[in-house]
C-alpha positions in Angstrom: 247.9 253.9 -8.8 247.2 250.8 -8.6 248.2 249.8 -5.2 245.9 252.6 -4.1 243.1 250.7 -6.3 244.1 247.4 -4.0 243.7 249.4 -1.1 240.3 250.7 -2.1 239.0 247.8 -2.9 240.2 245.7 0.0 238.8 248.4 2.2 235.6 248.2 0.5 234.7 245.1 1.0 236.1 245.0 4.6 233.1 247.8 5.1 230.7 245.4 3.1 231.6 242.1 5.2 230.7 244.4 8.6 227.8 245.5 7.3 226.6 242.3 6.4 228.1 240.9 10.2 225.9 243.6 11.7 222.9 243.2 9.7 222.6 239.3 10.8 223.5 240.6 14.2 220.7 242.8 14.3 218.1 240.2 12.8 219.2 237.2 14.6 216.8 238.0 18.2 214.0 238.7 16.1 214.9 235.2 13.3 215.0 233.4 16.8 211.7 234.9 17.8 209.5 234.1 15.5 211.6 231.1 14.2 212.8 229.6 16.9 215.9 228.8 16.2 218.2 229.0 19.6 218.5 225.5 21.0 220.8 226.2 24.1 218.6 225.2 27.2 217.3 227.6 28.9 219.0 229.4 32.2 217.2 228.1 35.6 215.9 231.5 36.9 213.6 229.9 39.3 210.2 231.6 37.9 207.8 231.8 35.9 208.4 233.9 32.8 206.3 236.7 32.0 203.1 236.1 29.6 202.5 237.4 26.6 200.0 240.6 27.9 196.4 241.0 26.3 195.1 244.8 26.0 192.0 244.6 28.3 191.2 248.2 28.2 191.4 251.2 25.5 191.7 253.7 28.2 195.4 255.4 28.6 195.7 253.7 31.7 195.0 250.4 30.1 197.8 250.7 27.0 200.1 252.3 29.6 199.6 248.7 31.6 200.3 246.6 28.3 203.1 248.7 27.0 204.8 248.4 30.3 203.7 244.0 30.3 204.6 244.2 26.2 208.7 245.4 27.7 208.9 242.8 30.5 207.3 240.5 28.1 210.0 241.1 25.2 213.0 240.9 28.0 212.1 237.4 29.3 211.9 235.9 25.6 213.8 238.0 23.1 216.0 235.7 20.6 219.2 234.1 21.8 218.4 235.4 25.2 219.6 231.5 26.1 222.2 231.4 24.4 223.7 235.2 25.3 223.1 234.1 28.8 225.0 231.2 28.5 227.8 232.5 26.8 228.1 235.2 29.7 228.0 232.8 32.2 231.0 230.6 30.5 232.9 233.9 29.9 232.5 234.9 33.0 234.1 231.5 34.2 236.1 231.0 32.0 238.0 235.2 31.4 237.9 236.5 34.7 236.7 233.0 36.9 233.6 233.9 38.4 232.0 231.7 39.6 229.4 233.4 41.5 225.8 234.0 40.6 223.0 236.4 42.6 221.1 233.6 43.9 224.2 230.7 44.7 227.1 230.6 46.9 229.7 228.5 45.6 230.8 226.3 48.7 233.9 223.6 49.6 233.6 220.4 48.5 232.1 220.9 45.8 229.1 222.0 47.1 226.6 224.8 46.2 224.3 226.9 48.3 221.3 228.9 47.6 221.8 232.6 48.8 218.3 234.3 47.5 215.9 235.9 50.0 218.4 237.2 52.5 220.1 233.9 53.2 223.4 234.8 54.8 221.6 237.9 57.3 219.2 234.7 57.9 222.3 232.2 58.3 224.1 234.7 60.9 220.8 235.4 63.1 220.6 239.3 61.9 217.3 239.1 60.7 214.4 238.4 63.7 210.7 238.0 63.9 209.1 240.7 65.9 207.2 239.5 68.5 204.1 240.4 66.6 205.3 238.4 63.9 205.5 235.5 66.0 201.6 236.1 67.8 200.5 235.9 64.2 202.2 232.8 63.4 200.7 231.4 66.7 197.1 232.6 65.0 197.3 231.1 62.1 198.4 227.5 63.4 195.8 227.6 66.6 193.4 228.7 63.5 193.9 225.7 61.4 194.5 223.4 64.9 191.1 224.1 66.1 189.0 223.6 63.1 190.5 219.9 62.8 190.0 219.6 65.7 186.3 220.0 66.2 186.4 217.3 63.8 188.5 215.2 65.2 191.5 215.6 63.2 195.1 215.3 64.0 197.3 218.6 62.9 201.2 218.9 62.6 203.0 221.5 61.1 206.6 220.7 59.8 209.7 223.0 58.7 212.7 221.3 56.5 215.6 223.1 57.5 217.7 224.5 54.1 220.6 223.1 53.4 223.4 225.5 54.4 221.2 225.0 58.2 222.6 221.0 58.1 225.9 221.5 56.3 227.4 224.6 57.2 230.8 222.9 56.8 230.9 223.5 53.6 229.9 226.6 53.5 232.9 229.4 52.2 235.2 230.5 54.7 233.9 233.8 54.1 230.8 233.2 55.9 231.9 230.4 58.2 234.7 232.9 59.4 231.5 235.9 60.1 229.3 233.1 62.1 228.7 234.2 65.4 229.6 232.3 68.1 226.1 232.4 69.6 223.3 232.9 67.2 219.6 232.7 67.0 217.6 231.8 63.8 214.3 232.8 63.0 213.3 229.0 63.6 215.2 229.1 66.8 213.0 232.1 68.1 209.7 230.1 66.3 210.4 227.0 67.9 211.7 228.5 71.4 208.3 231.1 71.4 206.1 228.0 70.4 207.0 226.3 73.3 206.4 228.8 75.9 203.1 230.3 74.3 201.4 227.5 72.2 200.2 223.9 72.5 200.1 223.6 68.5 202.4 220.7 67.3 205.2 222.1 65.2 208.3 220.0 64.2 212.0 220.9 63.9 212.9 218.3 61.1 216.9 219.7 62.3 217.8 216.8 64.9 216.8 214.2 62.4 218.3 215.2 60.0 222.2 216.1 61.2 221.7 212.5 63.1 221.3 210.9 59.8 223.6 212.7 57.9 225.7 210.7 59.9 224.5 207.4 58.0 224.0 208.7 54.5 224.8 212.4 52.4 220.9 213.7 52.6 221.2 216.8 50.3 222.0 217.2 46.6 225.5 219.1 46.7 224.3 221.2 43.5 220.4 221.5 44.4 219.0 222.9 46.9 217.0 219.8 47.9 217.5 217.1 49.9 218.2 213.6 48.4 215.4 210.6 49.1 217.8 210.1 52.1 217.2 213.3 53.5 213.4 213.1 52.7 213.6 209.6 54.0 214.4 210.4 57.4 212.7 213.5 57.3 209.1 211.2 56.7 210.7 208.7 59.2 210.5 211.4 61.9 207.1 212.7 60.9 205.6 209.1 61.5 207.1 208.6 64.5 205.5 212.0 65.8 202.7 211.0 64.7 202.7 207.6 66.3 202.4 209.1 69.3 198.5 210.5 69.0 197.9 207.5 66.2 199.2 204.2 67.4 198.2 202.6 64.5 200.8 204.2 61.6 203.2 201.6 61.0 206.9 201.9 61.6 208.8 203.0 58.6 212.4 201.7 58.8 215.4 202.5 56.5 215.6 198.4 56.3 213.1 198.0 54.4 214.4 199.6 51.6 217.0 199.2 48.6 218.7 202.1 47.7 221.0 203.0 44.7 224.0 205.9 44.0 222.9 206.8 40.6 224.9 209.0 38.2 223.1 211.9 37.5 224.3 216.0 36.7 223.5 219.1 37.1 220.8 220.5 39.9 219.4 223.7 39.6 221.4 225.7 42.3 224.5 224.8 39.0 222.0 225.1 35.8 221.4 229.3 37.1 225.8 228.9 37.1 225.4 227.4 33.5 227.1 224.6 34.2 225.7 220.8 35.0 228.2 219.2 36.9 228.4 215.1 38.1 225.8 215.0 41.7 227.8 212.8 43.9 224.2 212.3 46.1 221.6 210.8 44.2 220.0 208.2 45.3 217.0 206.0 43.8 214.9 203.9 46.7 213.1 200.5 46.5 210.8 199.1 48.4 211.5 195.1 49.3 209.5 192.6 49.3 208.7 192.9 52.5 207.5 196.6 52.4 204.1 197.2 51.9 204.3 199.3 48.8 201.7 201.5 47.7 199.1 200.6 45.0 198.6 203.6 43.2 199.5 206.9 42.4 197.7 209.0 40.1 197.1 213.0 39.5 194.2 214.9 40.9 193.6 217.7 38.3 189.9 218.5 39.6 191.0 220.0 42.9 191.1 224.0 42.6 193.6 225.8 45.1 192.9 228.6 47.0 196.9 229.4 46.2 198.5 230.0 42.7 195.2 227.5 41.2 196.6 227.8 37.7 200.3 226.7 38.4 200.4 223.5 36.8 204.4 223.0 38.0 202.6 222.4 41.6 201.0 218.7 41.3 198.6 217.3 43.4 198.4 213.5 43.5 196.3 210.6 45.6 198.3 207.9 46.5 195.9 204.8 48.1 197.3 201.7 49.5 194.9 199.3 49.6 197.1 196.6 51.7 196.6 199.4 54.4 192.8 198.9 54.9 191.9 200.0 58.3 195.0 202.7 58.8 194.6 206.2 58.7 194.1 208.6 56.0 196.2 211.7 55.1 196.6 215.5 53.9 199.2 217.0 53.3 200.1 220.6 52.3 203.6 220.6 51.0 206.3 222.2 48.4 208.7 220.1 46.7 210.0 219.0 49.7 207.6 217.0 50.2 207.4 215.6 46.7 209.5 212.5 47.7 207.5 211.6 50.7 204.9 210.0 48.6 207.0 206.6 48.3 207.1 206.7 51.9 203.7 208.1 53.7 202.4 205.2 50.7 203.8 203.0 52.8 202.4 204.0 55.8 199.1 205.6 55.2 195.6 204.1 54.2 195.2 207.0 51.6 197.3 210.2 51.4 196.2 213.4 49.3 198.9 215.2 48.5 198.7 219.1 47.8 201.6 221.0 46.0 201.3 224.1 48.1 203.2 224.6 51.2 200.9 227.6 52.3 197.6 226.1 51.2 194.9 225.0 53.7 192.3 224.2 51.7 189.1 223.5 53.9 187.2 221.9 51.0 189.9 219.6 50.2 189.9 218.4 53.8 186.0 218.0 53.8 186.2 216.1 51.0 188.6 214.0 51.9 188.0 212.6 55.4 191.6 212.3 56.4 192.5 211.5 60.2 195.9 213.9 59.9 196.4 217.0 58.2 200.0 218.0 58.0 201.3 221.3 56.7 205.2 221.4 55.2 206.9 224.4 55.0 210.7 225.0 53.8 212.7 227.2 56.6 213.4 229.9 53.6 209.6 230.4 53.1 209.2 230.1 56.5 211.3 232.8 57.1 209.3 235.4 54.6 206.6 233.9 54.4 203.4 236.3 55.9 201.2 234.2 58.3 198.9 237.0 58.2 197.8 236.9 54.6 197.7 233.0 54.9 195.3 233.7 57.6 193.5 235.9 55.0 193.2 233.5 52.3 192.4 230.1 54.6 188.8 231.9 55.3 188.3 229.8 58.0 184.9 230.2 60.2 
């Protein structure tokens, strides 16, 4: 009897103990909700998170709309959603070694590649620009030529290629191994139908840049961005381009720098993995002495974009140079890509404006600026989905 007693009560409060387990299981999102109490950092998904949604309206349609935001709302911030991704991630690496993730392709070397927006059918040459596609990327950029250039201004539009483009070497075997012998790129068939049917000046930042991989590592290996080497001969190329219609840009020359290996972890092609492993490429530049080093560098909050105005992750900034009386000025229309170029085109430019938004054109900006050159900056992957069309739209150019 009493054996069955000890068994009873041992059972009992094995049923108690998962009863309490489940009720702090079942509190803890909405503890961490309201109380914040998950530290883990939070997963690089590469977009904005969804707002908490305001009814506007009392009509069905209108609480339809904000029950359907409330849901999308709820899944993007719902307690321990850090930390239950987190811990997925390191099981999955750790149980069944995964080390994939939707958007990255884990490559040799140590090296990781983005793999979002139809990279690999990109990669390989299956996906093309129609030919209309094309005509209307020719529109747009004889659009924007033309207006500067009834007021005298210089225009240059400029593609970085992505990273798997200059290091396919370490790309997996996998894809390596389905690489065509012969293959055509959407900026192959851009730069190739340019050329035949266009006097706009577009650049092909590709030739650079394999020739100075050859002196220096010029992408992160666990970002998807190029190191200030990579942006340094990137700018390096643009000036000399530029040279050509504007003899008075000086020469920027790798020389005239210091440069650093720094330690540094973690990129954000490896923080949407979970992990932050050491970068091997980081590099920190100085100007010497020598160098004509810009003056200052400062935020420009008043301008309003005609693109994404209220995203306050895209900066726009004035760098002047003051040394550089006399030279020309600078726009430039760029994503973050062309963050790093300010330490450079600072060097080389009387006054640069730069814009955070590689498919802005901003007309007022221009107007109010006075700048001799305008220079658009495009990444190949936006490039590649990007609808000229719609830019076309939103430029509202006369």
């Amino acid at each position: 009897m009493n054996h069955v007693t000890s068994t009873s009560s041992r059972k009992s409060w094995a049923d108690w103990l998962l009863v309490l387990v489940f009720g702090l299981l079942l509190w803890a999102p909405t503890v961490d909700y309201f109380g914040h109490v998950d530290w883990a950092k939070r997963p690089d998904e590469n977009r904005m998170m969804a707002a908490k949604p305001k009814l506007t309206r009392m009509d069905f349609s209108g609480v339809r709309e904000y029950l359907a935001a409330s849901e999308t709302c709820f899944n993007d911030h719902f307690g321990f959603r850090k930390r239950l991704i987190r811990l997925c991630q390191h099981w999955r690496r750790q149980i069944f070694h995964d080390k994939t993730e939707r958007k990255v392709i884990t490559g040799k070397n140590g090296w990781f590649f983005f793999s979002d927006l139809q990279m690999i059918d990109h990669y390989l040459g299956e996906e093309k620009f129609t030919r209309q596609r094309l005509q209307s990327w020719q529109r747009l950029l004889e659009k924007r030529r033309d207006w500067l250039a009834a007021r005298g201004i210089k225009y240059l539009f400029v593609i970085p290629p992505d990273k798997h483009s200059i290091y396919s070497e370490n790309l997996p075997d996998w894809l390596v191994k389905s690489t065509p012998a012969v293959r055509q790129t959407k900026l192959d068939q851009f730069f190739e139908y340019m050329k035949a049917h266009s006097t706009v000046e577009v650049l092909d930042l590709r030739p650079a840049l394999l020739a100075g991989k050859k002196i220096a590592p010029i992408f992160l290996q666990n970002d998807t961005h190029w190191n200030m080497f990579g942006g340094f001969f990137a700018a390096q190329e643009i000036i000399q381009v530029l040279s050509r219609s504007t003899p008075a840009l000086p020469v920027l020359r790798l020389e005239d720098f210091d440069w650093i290996n720094a330690p540094w972890s973690g990129g954000d092609l490896t923080r949407m993995l979970g992990v932050n492993p050491p970068e091997k490429n980081m590099y920190y530049f100085t100007p010497k002495p020598s160098m004509v080093a810009l003056t200052s560098q400062q935020e420009l909050t008043n301008i309003v974009r005609n693109w994404n105005p209220h995203d306050k992750a895209k900066v726009n900034q004035l760098i002047e140079n003051t040394n550089l009386m006399g030279k020309p000025d600078l726009v430039i229309f760029h994503d973050s890509f062309g963050g790093c170029w300010c330490q450079f085109f600072g060097s080389c430019f009387h006054r640069a404006v730069f814009i955070g938004e590689n498919r802005e054109f901003n007309a007022k900006v221009i107007a109010d600026n006075h700048p001799q050159i305008v220079v658009n900056e495009m990444l190949e992957r936006v490039f590649n989905t990007e609808n000229p069309d719609e830019m076309l739209k939103k430029d509202a150019l006369p």
